[in-house]
Legacy VTK file of the C-alpha trace (Angstrom):
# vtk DataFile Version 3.0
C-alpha trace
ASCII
DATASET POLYDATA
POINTS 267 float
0.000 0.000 0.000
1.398 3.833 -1.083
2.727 6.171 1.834
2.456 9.510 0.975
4.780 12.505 1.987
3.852 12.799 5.361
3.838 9.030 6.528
0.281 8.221 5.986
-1.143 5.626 4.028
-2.625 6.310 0.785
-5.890 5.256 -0.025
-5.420 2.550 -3.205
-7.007 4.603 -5.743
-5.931 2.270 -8.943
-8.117 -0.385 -8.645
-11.223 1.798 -7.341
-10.805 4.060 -10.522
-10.001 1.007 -12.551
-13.499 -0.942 -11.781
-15.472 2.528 -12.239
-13.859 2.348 -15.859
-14.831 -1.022 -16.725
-18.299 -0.385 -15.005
-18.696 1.820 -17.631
-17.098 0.298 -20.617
-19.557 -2.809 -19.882
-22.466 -0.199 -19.399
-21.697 1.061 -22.862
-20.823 -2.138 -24.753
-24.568 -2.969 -23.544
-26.483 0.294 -24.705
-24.696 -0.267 -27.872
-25.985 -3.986 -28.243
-29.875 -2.614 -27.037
-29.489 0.430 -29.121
-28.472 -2.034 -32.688
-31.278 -4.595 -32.113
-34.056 -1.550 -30.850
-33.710 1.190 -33.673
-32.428 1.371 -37.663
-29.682 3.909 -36.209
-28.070 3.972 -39.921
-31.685 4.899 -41.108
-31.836 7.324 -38.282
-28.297 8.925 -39.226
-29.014 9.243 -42.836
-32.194 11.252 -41.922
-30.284 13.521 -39.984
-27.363 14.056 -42.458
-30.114 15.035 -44.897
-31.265 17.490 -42.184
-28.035 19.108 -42.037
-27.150 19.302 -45.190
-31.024 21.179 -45.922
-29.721 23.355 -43.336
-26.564 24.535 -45.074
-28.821 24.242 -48.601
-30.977 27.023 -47.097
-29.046 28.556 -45.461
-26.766 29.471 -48.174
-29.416 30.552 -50.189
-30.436 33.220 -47.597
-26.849 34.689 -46.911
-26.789 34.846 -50.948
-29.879 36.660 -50.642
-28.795 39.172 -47.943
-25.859 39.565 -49.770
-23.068 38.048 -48.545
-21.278 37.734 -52.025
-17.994 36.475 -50.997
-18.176 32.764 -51.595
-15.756 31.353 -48.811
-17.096 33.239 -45.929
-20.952 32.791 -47.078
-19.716 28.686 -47.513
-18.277 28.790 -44.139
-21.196 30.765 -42.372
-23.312 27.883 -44.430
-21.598 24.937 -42.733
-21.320 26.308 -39.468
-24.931 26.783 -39.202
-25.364 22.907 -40.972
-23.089 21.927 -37.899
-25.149 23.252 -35.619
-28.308 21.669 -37.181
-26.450 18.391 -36.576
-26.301 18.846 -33.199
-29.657 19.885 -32.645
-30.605 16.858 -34.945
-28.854 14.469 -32.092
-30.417 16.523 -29.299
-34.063 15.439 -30.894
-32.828 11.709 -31.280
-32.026 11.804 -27.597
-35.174 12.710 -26.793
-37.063 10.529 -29.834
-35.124 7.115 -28.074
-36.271 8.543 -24.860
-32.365 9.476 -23.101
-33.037 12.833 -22.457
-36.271 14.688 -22.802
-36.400 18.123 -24.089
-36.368 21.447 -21.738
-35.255 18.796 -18.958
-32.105 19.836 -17.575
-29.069 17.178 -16.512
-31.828 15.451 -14.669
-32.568 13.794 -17.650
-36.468 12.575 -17.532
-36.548 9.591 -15.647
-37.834 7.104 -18.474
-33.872 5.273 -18.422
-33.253 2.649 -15.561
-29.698 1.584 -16.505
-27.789 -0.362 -14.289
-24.651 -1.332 -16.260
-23.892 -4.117 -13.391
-26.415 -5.583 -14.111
-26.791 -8.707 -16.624
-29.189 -6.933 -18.632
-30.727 -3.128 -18.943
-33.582 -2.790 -16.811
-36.492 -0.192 -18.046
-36.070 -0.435 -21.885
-39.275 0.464 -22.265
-38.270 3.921 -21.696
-37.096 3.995 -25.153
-39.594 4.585 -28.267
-38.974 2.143 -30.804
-40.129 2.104 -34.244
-38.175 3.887 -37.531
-37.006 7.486 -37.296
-39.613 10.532 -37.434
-37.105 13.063 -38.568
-38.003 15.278 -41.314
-35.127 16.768 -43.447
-34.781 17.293 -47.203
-32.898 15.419 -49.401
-30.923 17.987 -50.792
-27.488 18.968 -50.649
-25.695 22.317 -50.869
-24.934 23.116 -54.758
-21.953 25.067 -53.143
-23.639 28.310 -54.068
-25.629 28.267 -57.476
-28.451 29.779 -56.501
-29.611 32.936 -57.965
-27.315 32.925 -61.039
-27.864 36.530 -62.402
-26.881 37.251 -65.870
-23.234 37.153 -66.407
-22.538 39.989 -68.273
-23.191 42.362 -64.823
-22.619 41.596 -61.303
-23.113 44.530 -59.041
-23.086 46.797 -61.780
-19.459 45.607 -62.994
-18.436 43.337 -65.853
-17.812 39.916 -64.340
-14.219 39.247 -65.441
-11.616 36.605 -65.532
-8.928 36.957 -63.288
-4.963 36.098 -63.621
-5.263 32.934 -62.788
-6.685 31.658 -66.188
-6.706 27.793 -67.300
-4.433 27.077 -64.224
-6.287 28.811 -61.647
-8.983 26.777 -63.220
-7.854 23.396 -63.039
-6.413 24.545 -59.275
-9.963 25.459 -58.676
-11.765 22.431 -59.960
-9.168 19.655 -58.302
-10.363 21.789 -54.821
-14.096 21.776 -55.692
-13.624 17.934 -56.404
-12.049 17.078 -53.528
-14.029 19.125 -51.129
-17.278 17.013 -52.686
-15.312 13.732 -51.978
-14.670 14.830 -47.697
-18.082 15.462 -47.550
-19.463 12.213 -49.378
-16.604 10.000 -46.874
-17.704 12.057 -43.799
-21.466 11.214 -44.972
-20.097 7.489 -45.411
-17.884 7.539 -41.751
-20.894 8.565 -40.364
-23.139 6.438 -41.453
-21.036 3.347 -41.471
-20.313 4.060 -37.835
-23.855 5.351 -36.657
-24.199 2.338 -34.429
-21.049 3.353 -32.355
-21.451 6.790 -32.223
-25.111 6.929 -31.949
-24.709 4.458 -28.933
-21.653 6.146 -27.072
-23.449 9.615 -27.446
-26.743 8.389 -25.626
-24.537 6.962 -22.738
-22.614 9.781 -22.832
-25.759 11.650 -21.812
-27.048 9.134 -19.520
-24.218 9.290 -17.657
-23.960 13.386 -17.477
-27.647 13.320 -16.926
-27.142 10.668 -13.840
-29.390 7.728 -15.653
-26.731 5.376 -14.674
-26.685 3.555 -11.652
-23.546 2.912 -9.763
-21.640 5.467 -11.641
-21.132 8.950 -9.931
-21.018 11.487 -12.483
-17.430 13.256 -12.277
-15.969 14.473 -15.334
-17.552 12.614 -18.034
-18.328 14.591 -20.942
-21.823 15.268 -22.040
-23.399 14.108 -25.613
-22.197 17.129 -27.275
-18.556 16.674 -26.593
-19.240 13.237 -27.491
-20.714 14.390 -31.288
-17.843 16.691 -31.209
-15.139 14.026 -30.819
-16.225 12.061 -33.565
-17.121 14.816 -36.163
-14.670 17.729 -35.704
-12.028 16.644 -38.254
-14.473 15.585 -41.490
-16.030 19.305 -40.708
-12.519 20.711 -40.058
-11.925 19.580 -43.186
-14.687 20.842 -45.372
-14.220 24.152 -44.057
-10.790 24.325 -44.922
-11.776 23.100 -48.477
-14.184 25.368 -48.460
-12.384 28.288 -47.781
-9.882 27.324 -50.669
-12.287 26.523 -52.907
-14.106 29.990 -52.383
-10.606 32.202 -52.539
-9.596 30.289 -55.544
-12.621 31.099 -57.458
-12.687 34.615 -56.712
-8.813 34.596 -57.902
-9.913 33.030 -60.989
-13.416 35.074 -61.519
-13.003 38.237 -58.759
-16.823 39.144 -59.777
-18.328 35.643 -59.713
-20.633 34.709 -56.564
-21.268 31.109 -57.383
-19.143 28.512 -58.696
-22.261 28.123 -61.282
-21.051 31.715 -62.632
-17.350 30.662 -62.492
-18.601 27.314 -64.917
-20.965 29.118 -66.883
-17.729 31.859 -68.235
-16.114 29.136 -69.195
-18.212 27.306 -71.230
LINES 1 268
267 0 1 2 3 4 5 6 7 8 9 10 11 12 13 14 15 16 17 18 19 20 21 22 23 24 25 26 27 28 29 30 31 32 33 34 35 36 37 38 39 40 41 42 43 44 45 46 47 48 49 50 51 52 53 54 55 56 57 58 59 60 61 62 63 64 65 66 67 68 69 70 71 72 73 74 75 76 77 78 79 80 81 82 83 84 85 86 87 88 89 90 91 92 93 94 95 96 97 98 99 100 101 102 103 104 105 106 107 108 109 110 111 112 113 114 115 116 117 118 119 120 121 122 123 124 125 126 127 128 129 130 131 132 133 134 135 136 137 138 139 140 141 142 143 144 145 146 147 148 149 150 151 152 153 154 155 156 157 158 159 160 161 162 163 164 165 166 167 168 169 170 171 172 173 174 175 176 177 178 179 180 181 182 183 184 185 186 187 188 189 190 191 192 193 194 195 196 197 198 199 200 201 202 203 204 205 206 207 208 209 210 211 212 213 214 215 216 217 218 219 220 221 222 223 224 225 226 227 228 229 230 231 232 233 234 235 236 237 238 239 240 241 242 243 244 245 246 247 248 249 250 251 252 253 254 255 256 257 258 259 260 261 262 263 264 265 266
């Protein structure tokens, strides 16, 4: 047994804090298992990533509308707006498979009776079952052709090509391309690993919330650090696309608002 400084005995912390952890990696190994054979969570996912991306759809449309002519910051104001739709997509699947209720505080509402030392969960029938209910369009963002005015004035100016030319062309298009390609493999990361994530964010807030017996909460984070931690670097990386994408074009075509204006010059 550990002696600290002053000749006491340490308490033996290791093995305490060692069966709390595998308290709760057995708690959430069994949500997971409940959550797969209960709901379509890859159904449920998809509905949401349609959500989000109507969200940036629309909402690029609007800041096009307001103006906000400059492509990469309207694309970035887009997608962090999208972001946040995604999050308040998972808050309304926390409260559709019945983990947290909404306008209920850490509390939590009560319908979730897990006991992760348990053989089994106890309560399930605190969570709805059935498909998804989540409305959302289909659409994705066109990365700004909306609104295409004629091309021979923009803002009262000629719209002309830049210095870039053919190179700042095939710059721009290789950016465009693979901007299109992180969003389609963050679409297919996170529907491929709905299940997991889906699973780790409800215990996530069933532990914050105190729904858990036998764990204290300390400083587990809540579900939105757990959506955080497994989206932040596909939507890093958009935005960083994004904002290339959007400088190169207005290198290429300084006038153009759209990358439909940028295509349609050089037809």
């Amino acid at each position: 047994m550990a002696t600290s400084t002053d000749g006491r005995t340490a308490p033996p912390r290791t093995s305490a804090s060692g069966e709390r952890l595998r308290i709760i990696e057995a708690g959430r190994r069994e949500l997971r298992q409940t959550f797969v054979q209960r709901f379509w969570l890859r159904w449920h996912m998809a509905l949401m990533l349609a959500a989000t991306f109507g969200a940036g759809f629309l909402s690029n449309k609007l800041l096009l509308l307001i103006p906000v002519h400059g492509m990469a910051l309207r694309w970035v104001l887009a997608l962090g707006v999208s972001y946040l739709a995604f999050f308040g997509c998972v808050r309304i699947w926390l409260a559709y498979v019945g983990v947290r209720a909404i306008g209920l505080g850490d509390g939590g509402d009560g319908t979730v009776n897990f006991d992760p030392g348990s053989s089994s969960p106890t309560n399930l029938d605190g969570f709805a079952g059935g498909g998804g209910h989540f409305g959302g369009a289909g659409a994705s963002d066109d990365w700004g052709g909306a609104s295409m005015p004629s091309l021979g004035k923009i803002d009262g100016g000629s719209l002309d090509v830049g210095d870039g030319d053919g190179c700042g062309l095939v710059v721009l298009g290789i950016l465009a391309l693979a901007a299109v390609a992180v969003m389609l493999g963050g679409v297919v990361y996170l529907v491929v690993g709905a299940p997991a994530m889906l699973a780790d964010t409800a215990f996530s807030a069933m532990l914050a919330g105190g729904l858990v017996k036998h764990v204290r909460r300390m400083d587990e984070i809540d579900w939105e650090g757990s959506v955080f931690r497994s989206t932040w670097k596909p939507f890093l990386g958009v935005v960083v696309l994004a904002i290339a994408t959007g400088e190169v074009a207005h290198y290429v075509v300084p006038g153009a608002r759209t990358l439909g204006e940028v295509l349609m010059l050089y037809r």
